[in-house]
C-alpha positions as CSV (number, residue, x, y, z in Angstrom):
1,X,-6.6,-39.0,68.0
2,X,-3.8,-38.7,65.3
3,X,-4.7,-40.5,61.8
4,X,-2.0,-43.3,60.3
5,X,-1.1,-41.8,57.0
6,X,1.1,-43.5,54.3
7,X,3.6,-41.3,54.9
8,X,3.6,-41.2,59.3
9,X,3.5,-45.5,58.6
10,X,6.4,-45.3,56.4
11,X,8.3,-43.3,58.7
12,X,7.6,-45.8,61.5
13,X,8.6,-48.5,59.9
14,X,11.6,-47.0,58.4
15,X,12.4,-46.4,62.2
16,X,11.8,-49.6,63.2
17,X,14.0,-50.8,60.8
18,X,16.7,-49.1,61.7
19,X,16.6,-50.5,65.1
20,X,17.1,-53.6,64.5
21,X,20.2,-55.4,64.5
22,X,21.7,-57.2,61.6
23,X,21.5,-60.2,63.9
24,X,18.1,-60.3,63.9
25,X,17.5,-59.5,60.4
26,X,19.1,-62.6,59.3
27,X,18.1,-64.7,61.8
28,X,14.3,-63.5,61.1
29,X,14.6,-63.9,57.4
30,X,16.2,-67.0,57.9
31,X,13.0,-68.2,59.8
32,X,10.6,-66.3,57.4
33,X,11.9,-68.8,54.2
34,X,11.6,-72.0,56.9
35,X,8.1,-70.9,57.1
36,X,7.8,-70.8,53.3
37,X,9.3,-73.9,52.5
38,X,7.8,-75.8,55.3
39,X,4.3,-74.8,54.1
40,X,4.3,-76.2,50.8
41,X,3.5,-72.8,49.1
42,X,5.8,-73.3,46.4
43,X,5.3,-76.7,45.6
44,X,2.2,-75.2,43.4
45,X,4.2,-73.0,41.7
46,X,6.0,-73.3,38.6
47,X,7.1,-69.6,38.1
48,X,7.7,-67.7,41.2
49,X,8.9,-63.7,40.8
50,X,11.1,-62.4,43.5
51,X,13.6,-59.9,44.8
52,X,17.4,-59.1,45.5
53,X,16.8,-57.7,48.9
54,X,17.9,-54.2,50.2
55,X,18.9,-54.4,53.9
56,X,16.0,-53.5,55.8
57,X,13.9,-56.3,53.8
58,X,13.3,-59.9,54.1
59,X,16.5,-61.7,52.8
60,X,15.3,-64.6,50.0
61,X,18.8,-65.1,49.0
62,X,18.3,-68.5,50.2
63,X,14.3,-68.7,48.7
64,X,15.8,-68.4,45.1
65,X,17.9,-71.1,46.0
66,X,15.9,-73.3,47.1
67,X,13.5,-72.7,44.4
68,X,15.6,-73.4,41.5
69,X,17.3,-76.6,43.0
70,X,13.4,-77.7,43.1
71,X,13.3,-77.0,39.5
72,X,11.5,-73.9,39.9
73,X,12.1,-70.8,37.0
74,X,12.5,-67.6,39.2
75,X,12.3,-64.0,37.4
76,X,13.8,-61.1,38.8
77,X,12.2,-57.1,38.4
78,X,13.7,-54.2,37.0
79,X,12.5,-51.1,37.0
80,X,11.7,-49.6,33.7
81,X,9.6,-46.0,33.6
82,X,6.7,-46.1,35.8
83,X,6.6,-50.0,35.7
84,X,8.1,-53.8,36.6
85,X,9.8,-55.6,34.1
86,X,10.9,-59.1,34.6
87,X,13.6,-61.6,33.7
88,X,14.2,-65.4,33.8
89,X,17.2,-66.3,36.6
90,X,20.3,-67.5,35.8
91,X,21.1,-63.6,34.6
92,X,23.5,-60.9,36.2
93,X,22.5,-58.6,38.7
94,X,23.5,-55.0,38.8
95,X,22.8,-52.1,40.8
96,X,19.8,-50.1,39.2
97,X,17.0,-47.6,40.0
98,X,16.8,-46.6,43.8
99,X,19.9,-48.8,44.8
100,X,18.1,-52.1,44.4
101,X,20.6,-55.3,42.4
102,X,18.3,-55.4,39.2
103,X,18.4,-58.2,36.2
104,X,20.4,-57.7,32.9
105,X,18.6,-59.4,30.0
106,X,15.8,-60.0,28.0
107,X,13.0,-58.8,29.4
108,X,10.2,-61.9,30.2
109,X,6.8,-62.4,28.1
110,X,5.9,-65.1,31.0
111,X,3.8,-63.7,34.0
112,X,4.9,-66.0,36.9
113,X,1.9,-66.8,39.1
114,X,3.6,-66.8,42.2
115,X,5.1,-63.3,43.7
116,X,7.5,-62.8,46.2
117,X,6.9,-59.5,47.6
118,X,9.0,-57.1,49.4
119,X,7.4,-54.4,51.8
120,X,7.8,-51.4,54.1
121,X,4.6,-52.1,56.0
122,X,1.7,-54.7,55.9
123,X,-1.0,-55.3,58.6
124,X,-2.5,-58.9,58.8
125,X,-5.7,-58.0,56.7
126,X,-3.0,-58.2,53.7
127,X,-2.7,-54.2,53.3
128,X,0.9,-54.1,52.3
129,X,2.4,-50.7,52.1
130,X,5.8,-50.1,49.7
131,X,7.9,-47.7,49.0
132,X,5.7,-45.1,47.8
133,X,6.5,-45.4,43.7
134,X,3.6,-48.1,43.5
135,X,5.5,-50.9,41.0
136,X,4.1,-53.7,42.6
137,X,0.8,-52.5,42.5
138,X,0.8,-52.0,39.0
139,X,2.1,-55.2,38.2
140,X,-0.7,-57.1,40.6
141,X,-3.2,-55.1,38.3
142,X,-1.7,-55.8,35.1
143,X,-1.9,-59.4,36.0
144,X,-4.9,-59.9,38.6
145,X,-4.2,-63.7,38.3
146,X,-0.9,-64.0,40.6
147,X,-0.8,-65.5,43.9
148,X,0.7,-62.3,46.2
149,X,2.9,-63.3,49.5
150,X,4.5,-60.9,51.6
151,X,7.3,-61.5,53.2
152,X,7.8,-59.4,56.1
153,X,9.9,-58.5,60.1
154,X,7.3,-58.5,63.0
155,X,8.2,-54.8,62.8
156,X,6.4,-54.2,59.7
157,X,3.4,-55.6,60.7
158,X,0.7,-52.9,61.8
159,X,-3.0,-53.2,63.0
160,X,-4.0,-51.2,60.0
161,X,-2.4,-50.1,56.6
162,X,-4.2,-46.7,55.2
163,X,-4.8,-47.6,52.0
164,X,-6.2,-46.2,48.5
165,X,-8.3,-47.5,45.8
166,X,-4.8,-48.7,43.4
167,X,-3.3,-50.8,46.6
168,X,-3.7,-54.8,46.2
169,X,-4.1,-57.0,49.0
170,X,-1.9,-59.8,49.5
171,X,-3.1,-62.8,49.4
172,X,-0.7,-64.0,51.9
173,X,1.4,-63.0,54.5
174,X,4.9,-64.8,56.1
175,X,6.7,-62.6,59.4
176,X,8.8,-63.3,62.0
């Protein structure tokens, strides 16, 4: 019986990826935000941190959106060393570390207490694997106090995550 690794998980997910079509990545991210929206999640959440996506994630294009027509303030990370920084939406966006659209601007004192997660892997316990360079991780440690969704393709979603003593659950999960 062969062990799940980090590594072997990332490499099937990266795969599964792959085969999917752009179709059904934005008709499944499309559905993942529905699923956001229609539960009320936000609703009890002044400050929500999210992502621009890269194209095998979850599109919440729409998500930002939404949120600040709901009067919602919606930070964006960069990348800075080993760590997240954030900033406060309506900025510019520019391609930074790894090929991701990163924010120009001050960086943000505020910790939002709502995250919008991006992900490589996840199983339904909340064991959410990324892309290896552990930013999110340190972030949830550095402030224990946000609410953690995932956002996620029914491709990513695995029985079990291997996991280590820095990985932090998610407290919730959205897939399609």
């Amino acid at each position: 019986m062969s062990i799940l690794t980090k590594d072997k998980a990332r490499l099937i997910a990266r795969e599964k990826l792959n085969n999917m079509s752009d179709f059904d990545r934005t008709f499944n991210s499309e559905m993942v935000i529905d699923d956001i929206i229609a539960s009320g999640l936000l609703r009890g959440h002044a400050s929500i941190l999210m992502y621009k996506s890269l194209a095998g994630e979850v599109c919440v294009d729409r998500l930002i959106e939404w949120a600040l027509g709901h009067g919602k303030t919606v930070y964006l990370p960069r990348v800075c060393g080993d760590n997240l920084e954030i900033v406060k939406l309506p900025c510019v966006v520019k391609e930074g570390a790894y090929g991701v659209l990163e924010p120009i601007g001050d960086k943000s004192d505020i910790m939002p207490r709502c995250v919008i997660t991006p992900l490589l892997a996840v199983d339904k316990d909340g064991n959410r694997l990324g892309k290896g360079k552990g930013y999110y991780d340190r972030y949830f440690a550095e402030n224990p106090a946000c609410y953690k969704v995932g956002v996620a393709f029914r491709q990513q979603v695995f029985d079990c995550i291997p996991t280590d003593d820095k990985d932090i659950k998610l407290d919730r999960l959205f897939y399609r």
